[in-house]
Steps between C-alpha positions, in 0.01 A plus 500: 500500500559787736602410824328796788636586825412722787584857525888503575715798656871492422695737755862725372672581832470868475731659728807564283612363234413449114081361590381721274677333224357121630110627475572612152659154398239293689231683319646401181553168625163477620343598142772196325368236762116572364597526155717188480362255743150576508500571909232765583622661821378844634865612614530798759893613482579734804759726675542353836579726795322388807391197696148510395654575118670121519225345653275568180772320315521098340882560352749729589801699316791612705675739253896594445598793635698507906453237696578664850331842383149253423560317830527795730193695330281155523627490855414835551159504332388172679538263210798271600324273697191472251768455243616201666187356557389568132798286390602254812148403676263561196709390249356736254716483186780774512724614244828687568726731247855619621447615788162273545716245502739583801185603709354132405806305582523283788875629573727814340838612537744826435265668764526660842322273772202678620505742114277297280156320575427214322134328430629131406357244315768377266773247670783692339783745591504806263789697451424855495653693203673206413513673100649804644441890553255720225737520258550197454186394414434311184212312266551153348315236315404194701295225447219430754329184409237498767306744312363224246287620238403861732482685201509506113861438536686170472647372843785474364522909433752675774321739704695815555636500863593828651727488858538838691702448797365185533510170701548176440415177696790391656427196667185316473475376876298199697165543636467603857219504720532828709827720404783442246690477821839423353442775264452682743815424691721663187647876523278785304232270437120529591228264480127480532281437774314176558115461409283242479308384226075554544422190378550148314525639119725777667730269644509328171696806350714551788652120449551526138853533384654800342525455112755641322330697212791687338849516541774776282868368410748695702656505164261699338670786281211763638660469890772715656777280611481625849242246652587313777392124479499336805347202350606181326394482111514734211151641521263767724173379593307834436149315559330294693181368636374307821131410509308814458757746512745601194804717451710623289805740496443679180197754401268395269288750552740755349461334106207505293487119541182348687589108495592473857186743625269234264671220672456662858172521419432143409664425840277721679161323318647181615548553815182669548315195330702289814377721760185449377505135454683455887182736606271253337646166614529675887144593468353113408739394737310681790180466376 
Protein backbone atom coordinates (compact mmCIF):
# COMPACT_ATOMS: atom_id res chain seq x y z
CA UNK A 1 0.00 0.00 0.00
CA UNK A 2 1.48 3.41 -0.57
CA UNK A 3 1.57 5.50 2.25
CA UNK A 4 0.99 9.72 0.88
CA UNK A 5 2.16 12.70 2.58
CA UNK A 6 2.00 16.40 2.10
CA UNK A 7 4.29 18.38 0.02
CA UNK A 8 7.65 18.47 2.09
CA UNK A 9 10.68 21.05 1.70
CA UNK A 10 14.03 19.82 2.97
CA UNK A 11 16.49 22.92 3.46
CA UNK A 12 20.86 22.53 2.74
CA UNK A 13 22.32 25.49 4.67
CA UNK A 14 23.71 27.27 1.74
CA UNK A 15 26.17 29.68 2.81
CA UNK A 16 29.46 27.77 2.54
CA UNK A 17 30.19 24.66 2.61
CA UNK A 18 29.68 21.28 0.55
CA UNK A 19 25.24 21.90 0.20
CA UNK A 20 25.45 21.34 -3.13
CA UNK A 21 26.64 17.90 -2.60
CA UNK A 22 23.53 17.19 0.21
CA UNK A 23 20.66 18.20 -2.56
CA UNK A 24 22.24 15.77 -4.90
CA UNK A 25 22.24 12.87 -2.23
CA UNK A 26 18.77 13.74 -0.87
CA UNK A 27 17.43 13.56 -4.34
CA UNK A 28 18.70 10.16 -4.68
CA UNK A 29 17.53 9.38 -1.37
CA UNK A 30 14.29 10.74 -2.05
CA UNK A 31 13.79 8.49 -5.35
CA UNK A 32 15.08 5.03 -2.88
CA UNK A 33 12.40 6.02 -0.16
CA UNK A 34 9.49 5.81 -3.08
CA UNK A 35 10.91 2.92 -4.68
CA UNK A 36 11.48 0.80 -1.57
CA UNK A 37 8.85 1.73 0.90
CA UNK A 38 6.08 2.70 -1.15
CA UNK A 39 5.87 6.50 0.51
CA UNK A 40 4.56 8.98 -2.15
CA UNK A 41 5.94 12.34 -1.08
CA UNK A 42 6.20 15.45 -3.40
CA UNK A 43 9.80 16.48 -2.01
CA UNK A 44 11.05 20.17 -2.66
CA UNK A 45 15.06 20.06 -1.85
CA UNK A 46 16.40 23.73 -1.59
CA UNK A 47 19.48 26.01 -1.16
CA UNK A 48 18.76 28.00 1.87
CA UNK A 49 20.09 31.55 2.14
CA UNK A 50 17.62 33.79 3.80
CA UNK A 51 15.07 33.99 6.56
CA UNK A 52 12.12 33.66 4.39
CA UNK A 53 14.31 30.64 2.50
CA UNK A 54 14.11 28.55 6.08
CA UNK A 55 10.79 29.41 6.82
CA UNK A 56 9.50 27.40 3.64
CA UNK A 57 11.36 24.52 5.16
CA UNK A 58 9.97 21.03 7.32
CA UNK A 59 13.82 19.57 7.77
CA UNK A 60 16.93 21.16 7.67
CA UNK A 61 20.72 20.25 6.57
CA UNK A 62 23.53 22.14 8.13
CA UNK A 63 26.46 21.09 5.86
CA UNK A 64 30.46 20.55 6.61
CA UNK A 65 32.45 23.09 5.64
CA UNK A 66 33.72 26.25 8.61
CA UNK A 67 31.89 26.57 11.35
CA UNK A 68 32.86 30.26 12.35
CA UNK A 69 33.02 31.33 8.51
CA UNK A 70 28.91 29.88 8.36
CA UNK A 71 28.21 31.59 11.70
CA UNK A 72 29.46 35.02 10.90
CA UNK A 73 27.82 35.06 7.24
CA UNK A 74 24.32 33.76 8.90
CA UNK A 75 24.95 36.49 11.41
CA UNK A 76 25.60 38.81 8.88
CA UNK A 77 22.80 37.91 6.46
CA UNK A 78 20.13 37.84 9.30
CA UNK A 79 19.79 34.10 9.65
CA UNK A 80 21.29 33.31 13.14
CA UNK A 81 18.47 34.01 15.06
CA UNK A 82 15.93 32.22 12.60
CA UNK A 83 18.43 29.46 12.73
CA UNK A 84 17.93 29.10 16.29
CA UNK A 85 14.44 29.27 16.26
CA UNK A 86 14.23 26.69 13.33
CA UNK A 87 16.07 24.22 15.61
CA UNK A 88 15.49 25.40 19.49
CA UNK A 89 11.70 26.86 19.58
CA UNK A 90 10.26 24.97 16.49
CA UNK A 91 11.95 21.98 16.87
CA UNK A 92 12.04 21.37 13.23
CA UNK A 93 14.27 18.35 12.63
CA UNK A 94 17.96 19.50 11.94
CA UNK A 95 20.79 17.63 10.73
CA UNK A 96 24.44 18.73 11.17
CA UNK A 97 27.78 17.50 9.15
CA UNK A 98 31.30 18.64 10.48
CA UNK A 99 30.98 21.74 10.95
CA UNK A 100 26.91 21.40 11.34
CA UNK A 101 27.70 19.76 14.16
CA UNK A 102 29.80 22.38 16.20
CA UNK A 103 27.20 25.12 15.18
CA UNK A 104 24.39 22.59 16.70
CA UNK A 105 26.14 21.82 19.89
CA UNK A 106 25.02 23.05 23.10
CA UNK A 107 28.82 23.81 24.19
CA UNK A 108 32.43 23.81 22.07
CA UNK A 109 35.88 24.23 22.93
CA UNK A 110 39.57 25.06 21.29
CA UNK A 111 37.89 28.49 20.44
CA UNK A 112 38.39 32.16 21.21
CA UNK A 113 35.45 33.49 23.52
CA UNK A 114 33.44 35.86 21.56
CA UNK A 115 35.05 33.89 17.77
CA UNK A 116 32.46 31.29 17.10
CA UNK A 117 28.51 31.46 17.31
CA UNK A 118 26.82 28.57 18.11
CA UNK A 119 22.90 27.59 17.37
CA UNK A 120 22.54 24.68 20.12
CA UNK A 121 20.37 21.99 20.37
CA UNK A 122 22.51 18.99 21.20
CA UNK A 123 23.59 18.69 25.13
CA UNK A 124 27.16 17.95 24.13
CA UNK A 125 30.64 19.61 24.08
CA UNK A 126 32.33 19.24 20.61
CA UNK A 127 35.83 19.45 20.20
CA UNK A 128 36.74 21.39 17.26
CA UNK A 129 39.33 19.70 14.95
CA UNK A 130 39.68 17.18 17.38
CA UNK A 131 41.08 14.72 14.06
CA UNK A 132 43.55 17.31 13.27
CA UNK A 133 44.69 19.91 10.47
CA UNK A 134 43.84 19.11 6.34
CA UNK A 135 46.34 16.85 5.95
CA UNK A 136 45.51 14.79 8.12
CA UNK A 137 42.37 13.96 7.06
CA UNK A 138 41.34 10.40 6.46
CA UNK A 139 38.25 7.86 5.32
CA UNK A 140 37.37 4.69 7.25
CA UNK A 141 34.79 2.01 7.38
CA UNK A 142 32.33 2.22 10.24
CA UNK A 143 29.36 0.62 11.06
CA UNK A 144 26.23 2.77 11.68
CA UNK A 145 23.43 0.59 12.74
CA UNK A 146 20.74 3.18 13.01
CA UNK A 147 20.35 3.17 9.40
CA UNK A 148 18.23 -0.22 9.45
CA UNK A 149 17.21 -1.47 6.26
CA UNK A 150 17.65 2.51 4.44
CA UNK A 151 18.70 1.01 1.44
CA UNK A 152 19.30 -2.22 -0.63
CA UNK A 153 22.18 -2.75 1.60
CA UNK A 154 22.40 -4.99 4.66
CA UNK A 155 22.70 -3.00 8.05
CA UNK A 156 25.30 -4.68 8.77
CA UNK A 157 27.38 -3.12 5.54
CA UNK A 158 30.04 -0.26 6.84
CA UNK A 159 29.25 2.96 5.40
CA UNK A 160 32.31 4.81 4.26
CA UNK A 161 33.04 7.65 6.79
CA UNK A 162 35.13 10.52 5.61
CA UNK A 163 36.64 13.13 8.60
CA UNK A 164 38.22 16.46 7.33
CA UNK A 165 39.40 18.39 10.16
CA UNK A 166 36.77 17.20 12.03
CA UNK A 167 35.13 17.13 15.54
CA UNK A 168 34.20 14.85 17.78
CA UNK A 169 31.77 14.91 20.79
CA UNK A 170 33.65 15.23 23.68
CA UNK A 171 31.46 15.13 26.45
CA UNK A 172 27.88 14.38 26.26
CA UNK A 173 26.62 16.90 29.05
CA UNK A 174 23.25 17.26 31.39
CA UNK A 175 20.28 19.10 30.33
CA UNK A 176 19.99 22.68 31.33
CA UNK A 177 17.24 24.94 31.23
CA UNK A 178 18.70 28.38 30.11
CA UNK A 179 22.70 28.27 29.43
CA UNK A 180 25.29 25.44 29.75
CA UNK A 181 26.45 27.74 32.45
CA UNK A 182 29.31 25.61 33.72
CA UNK A 183 30.31 25.17 30.21
CA UNK A 184 30.39 28.23 29.97
CA UNK A 185 32.60 28.98 32.92
CA UNK A 186 35.68 26.91 31.05
CA UNK A 187 38.62 28.88 29.09
CA UNK A 188 38.17 29.05 25.01
CA UNK A 189 34.85 27.69 25.17
CA UNK A 190 31.49 29.15 23.77
CA UNK A 191 28.05 28.12 24.19
CA UNK A 192 24.62 28.81 22.87
CA UNK A 193 22.05 31.09 23.81
CA UNK A 194 18.88 30.13 25.66
CA UNK A 195 15.41 29.70 23.77
CA UNK A 196 12.37 28.48 24.58
CA UNK A 197 10.50 25.84 23.12
CA UNK A 198 6.92 27.10 21.10
CA UNK A 199 5.01 24.55 22.36
CA UNK A 200 4.13 21.07 24.14
CA UNK A 201 5.46 18.57 21.22
CA UNK A 202 8.46 21.11 21.09
CA UNK A 203 9.29 20.78 24.54
CA UNK A 204 9.04 17.10 24.07
CA UNK A 205 12.32 17.18 21.92
CA UNK A 206 14.08 19.56 24.01
CA UNK A 207 13.81 16.90 27.17
CA UNK A 208 14.85 13.94 25.28
CA UNK A 209 18.27 12.65 25.97
CA UNK A 210 21.17 12.69 23.64
CA UNK A 211 21.69 9.16 22.02
CA UNK A 212 24.81 8.05 21.16
CA UNK A 213 24.55 6.91 17.46
CA UNK A 214 28.16 6.14 16.53
CA UNK A 215 31.28 6.06 18.16
CA UNK A 216 35.21 5.31 16.20
CA UNK A 217 38.01 3.33 18.29
CA UNK A 218 40.81 5.70 19.04
CA UNK A 219 42.65 2.69 17.91
CA UNK A 220 41.61 2.72 14.55
CA UNK A 221 44.67 2.16 12.06
CA UNK A 222 43.10 5.11 9.62
CA UNK A 223 43.87 7.99 12.61
CA UNK A 224 47.04 10.04 13.08
CA UNK A 225 48.38 9.41 16.47
CA UNK A 226 48.32 13.02 17.34
CA UNK A 227 44.71 13.33 18.85
CA UNK A 228 44.30 14.54 22.07
CA UNK A 229 41.70 12.53 24.20
CA UNK A 230 40.57 14.22 27.01
CA UNK A 231 38.09 11.61 27.70
CA UNK A 232 37.84 8.32 29.56
CA UNK A 233 37.32 5.12 27.16
CA UNK A 234 38.85 3.91 23.99
CA UNK A 235 36.36 5.33 21.55
CA UNK A 236 35.15 8.95 19.76
CA UNK A 237 31.59 9.56 19.70
CA UNK A 238 31.44 11.06 16.09
CA UNK A 239 27.42 11.07 16.20
CA UNK A 240 24.76 11.84 17.98
CA UNK A 241 21.16 12.73 18.26
CA UNK A 242 18.79 14.59 20.80
CA UNK A 243 15.10 14.71 19.89
CA UNK A 244 14.84 16.29 16.55
CA UNK A 245 18.19 17.32 15.95
CA UNK A 246 21.21 14.94 14.67
CA UNK A 247 24.93 15.24 14.16
CA UNK A 248 27.61 13.82 13.08
CA UNK A 249 31.38 14.63 12.66
CA UNK A 250 32.08 12.97 9.41
CA UNK A 251 30.64 13.91 5.71
CA UNK A 252 28.42 11.75 4.24
CA UNK A 253 27.57 13.80 1.77
CA UNK A 254 31.02 13.54 0.16
CA UNK A 255 30.45 9.42 -0.89
CA UNK A 256 28.14 8.13 -3.31
CA UNK A 257 26.28 6.48 -0.39
CA UNK A 258 22.55 7.69 0.31
CA UNK A 259 21.62 5.47 3.52
CA UNK A 260 21.85 8.18 6.02
CA UNK A 261 19.98 10.96 3.54
CA UNK A 262 17.05 7.90 3.20
CA UNK A 263 17.11 7.63 6.90
CA UNK A 264 16.98 11.55 7.43
CA UNK A 265 14.27 11.44 5.40
CA UNK A 266 12.19 8.89 7.21
CA UNK A 267 12.88 11.12 10.28
CA UNK A 268 11.66 14.09 8.65
CA UNK A 269 8.10 12.12 7.48
CA UNK A 270 7.84 11.19 11.05
CA UNK A 271 8.10 14.04 12.54
CA UNK A 272 5.96 15.79 10.18
CA UNK A 273 3.18 13.01 10.68
CA UNK A 274 3.64 14.25 14.76
CA UNK A 275 3.19 17.76 14.00
CA UNK A 276 0.33 16.91 12.34
CA UNK A 277 -1.18 14.59 14.76
CA UNK A 278 -0.25 17.34 17.94
CA UNK A 279 -2.17 19.93 15.40
CA UNK A 280 -5.08 17.58 15.32
CA UNK A 281 -5.41 16.57 18.99
CA UNK A 282 -4.88 20.70 19.90
CA UNK A 283 -7.59 21.41 17.50
CA UNK A 284 -10.48 18.81 19.17
CA UNK A 285 -9.13 19.91 22.24
CA UNK A 286 -10.40 23.56 21.63
CA UNK A 287 -13.22 22.79 19.82
Amino acid sequence: MTVTFPDITVGVLALQGAFSEHVQLLRLAAKSLEQRKAVHVKWGFIEVRTPQELATCDGLIIPGGESTAMALVAARSGLLEPLREFVKVLRKPTWGTCAGLILLAESANKTKKGGQDLIGGLDVRVNRNHFGRQVESFQTDLSLPFLGDAIDKDSSEPFRCVFIRAPVVEKVLPHREGIQAEEAEQDATVVAPAQTPADELAKEALQSEVEIMANISTRNTALQQNQEHEHAGNEDIIAVRQGNVFGCSFHPELTADPRIHVWWLEEILKAVQRRQEFVDRTVLSVS
